[in-house]
Residue, then its C-alpha position, 0 to 999 in steps of 0.5 A: x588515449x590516457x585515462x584522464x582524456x577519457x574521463x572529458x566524456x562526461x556522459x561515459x564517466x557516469x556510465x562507468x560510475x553506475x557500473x562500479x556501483x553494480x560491481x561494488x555491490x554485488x561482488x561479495x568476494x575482494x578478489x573478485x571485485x579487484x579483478x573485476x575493477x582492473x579488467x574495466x580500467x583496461x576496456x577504458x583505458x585501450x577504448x576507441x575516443x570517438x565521441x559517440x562512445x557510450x558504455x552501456x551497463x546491465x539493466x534488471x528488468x520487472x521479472x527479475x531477469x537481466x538484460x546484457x547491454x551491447x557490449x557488457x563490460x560486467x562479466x556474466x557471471x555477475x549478471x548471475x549474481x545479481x538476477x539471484x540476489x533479486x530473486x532472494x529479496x522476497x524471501x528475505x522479507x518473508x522469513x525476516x523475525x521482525x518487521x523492523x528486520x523486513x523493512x531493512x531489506x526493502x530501505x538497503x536495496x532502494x538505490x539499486x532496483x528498478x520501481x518495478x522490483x521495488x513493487x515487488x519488495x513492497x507488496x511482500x512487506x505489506x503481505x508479511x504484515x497480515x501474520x507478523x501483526x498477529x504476532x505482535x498483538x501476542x507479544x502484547x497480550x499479556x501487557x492488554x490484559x494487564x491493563x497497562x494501555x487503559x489510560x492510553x490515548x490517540x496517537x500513541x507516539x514514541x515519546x509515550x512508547x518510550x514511557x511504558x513501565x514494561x521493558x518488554x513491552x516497550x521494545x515490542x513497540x519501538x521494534x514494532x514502530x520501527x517495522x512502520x507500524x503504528x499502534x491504536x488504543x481502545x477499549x483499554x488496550x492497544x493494538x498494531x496497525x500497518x502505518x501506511x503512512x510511513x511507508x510512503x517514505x519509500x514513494x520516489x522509489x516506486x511506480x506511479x500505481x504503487x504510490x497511489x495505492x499506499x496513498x489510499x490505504x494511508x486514509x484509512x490508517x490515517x484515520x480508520x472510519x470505525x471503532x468500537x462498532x462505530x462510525x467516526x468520521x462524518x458519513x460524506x467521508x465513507x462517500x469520499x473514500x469510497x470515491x478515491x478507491x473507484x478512481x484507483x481502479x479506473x487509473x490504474x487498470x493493470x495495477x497488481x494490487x487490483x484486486x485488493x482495492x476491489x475489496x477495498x471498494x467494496x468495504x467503503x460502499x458498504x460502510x456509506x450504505x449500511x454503517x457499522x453495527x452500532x451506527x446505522x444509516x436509518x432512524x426510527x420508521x425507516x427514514x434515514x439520519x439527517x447526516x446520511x441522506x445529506x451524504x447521499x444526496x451530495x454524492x448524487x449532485x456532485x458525483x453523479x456520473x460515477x459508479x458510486x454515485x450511480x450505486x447512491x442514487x439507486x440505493x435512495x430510489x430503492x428506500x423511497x420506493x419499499x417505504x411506500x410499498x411495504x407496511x411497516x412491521x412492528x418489529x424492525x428485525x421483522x421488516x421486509x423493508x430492511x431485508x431488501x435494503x440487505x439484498x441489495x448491499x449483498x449485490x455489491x461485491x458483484x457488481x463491483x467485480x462485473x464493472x471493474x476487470x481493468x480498463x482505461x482511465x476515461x471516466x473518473x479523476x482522482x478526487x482530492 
């Protein structure tokens, strides 16, 4: 049959379009691609023109591996080529010099993996934060220490990036923005975070749980709940947040960022419970701030039935209950009453771990 018949096949054509483009991608070497590309035009040209002809292509599956297709048309050298060139991407990102260069590995390779892959890429990018951001902050130290951020403010955008007298400092931050950070000011100096936002540019690429878990780190990166020792963002909010990282853990039990929202859990219950060091949940005489017991008592109305509100509801029975049974010390360091009260926040990294070991999502749905 000749070619351009062959070609009617809508269906087959987009199979061979997807393979040249594994072809296209992966073949470093012109030679190798030429005849790579001359052996397909041959299968195509002497096939068989029965209608329920489908080419299939190679599929690269969640561990890396790849899976030839019925009757591969792509030479399995190359499936070689490509399993390895999978398998380099996480070093890749590992040993990138900047978080500009890091994130250009993951945004070059988009179109080609498959969600799961892209995962992988994803949770290294986010593993190579935690050491590249102390190096920022170095890079920056001696821009902090001179005072050049004093008279900065929130949010920091590439405008005022752009305006920053020193040259160094100035690439520093517009590489480092580059990378998907984002840069925070306080107390006179300015400091990197993890633009969790940004990255969610990346979301149709990756899996459901994926997406989800940049979501709920986007909240906090978005607005963090504390500075300066403080709280600041109204207390129903470190409810609210506490809320969304339980109904991530129900949703997705098998997720590989598990254990990471645990301890996120873990620090948003704390934060509701106890606050921060200059913003504490109890006034004079043990009785608790207007703000907390209104963000308590909703929690326990509205949320009853989840394992934050149940936590809420224990932890305001138990304050009731040491306020009437223990006498009030002179000395707040001194009262038993909030030694209790730190017992039982000192329970909850436990508990958290015992109640969620990945299961169905029956009990919770995602709070909005």
């Amino acid at each position: 049959m000749k070619f351009w018949d062959f070609l009617k096949d809508i269906k087959t054509y987009l199979e061979i379009i997807r393979l040249l483009r594994y072809i296209l991608r992966y073949k470093r070497c012109f030679m190798r691609r030429l005849i790579v590309l001359i052996t397909v035009i041959i299968a195509i040209t002497g096939c068989s023109s029965e209608a329920d002809m489908n080419i299939e292509t190679v599929k690269i599956l969640p561990t890396g591996e790849v899976e030839p297709a019925v009757d591969p048309l792509l030479p399995k050298e190359s499936a070689t080529e490509i399993t390895d060139y999978v398998g380099s991407l996480p070093e890749a990102i590992n040993a990138a010099s900047t978080a500009k260069e890091a994130v250009a590995v993951l945004e070059n390779n988009l179109p080609l993996l498959a969600s799961e892959q892209l995962d992988t890429l994803m949770m290294q990018l986010e593993d190579f934060y935690f050491t590249d951001m102390v190096k920022v902050k170095d890079a920056l130290r001696e821009a902090n220490e001179a005072g050049m951020f004093e008279n900065q403010d929130n949010p920091i955008t590439e405008e005022d990036i752009a305006l920053f007298p020193d040259e160094a400092a100035r690439k520093i931050a517009t590489d480092a923005m580059a990378g998907k950070y984002k840069f925070v000011a306080g107390e006179g100096i300015m400091v990197p975070i993890v633009d969790y936002r940004a990255l969610l540019d990346y979301k149709s690429y990756l899996s459901p749980a994926m997406r989800a878990y940049l979501e709920l780190m986007a909240i906090e990166s978005d607005n963090e709940a504390v500075a300066d020792g403080s709280i600041i963002v109204p207390w129903e909010q470190l409810g609210e947040r506490a809320l969304k990282a339980e109904a991530y853990l129900i949703a997705y039990p098998t997720s590989p960022r598990y254990d990471r929202v645990k301890v996120v859990f873990s620090v948003h219950l704390m934060r509701f419970f106890i606050g921060a060091s200059n913003s504490f949940p109890f006034a004079s005489g043990r009785d608790l701030e207007p703000e907390a017991k209104e963000a308590f008592d909703d929690m326990i109305a509205s949320h009853g039935n989840t394992f934050t509100g149940k936590l809420t509801n224990e932890y305001k029975q138990l304050g009731n209950r040491l306020r009437k049974e223990l006498p009030v010390a002179k000395e707040s360091y001194d009262d038993p009453f909030y030694e209790e009260i730190i017992k039982f926040t000192d329970s909850l990294e436990g508990r958290i771990h015992a109640e969620f070991q990945g299961r169905p999502s029956t009990s919770i749905k995602a709070v909005d």
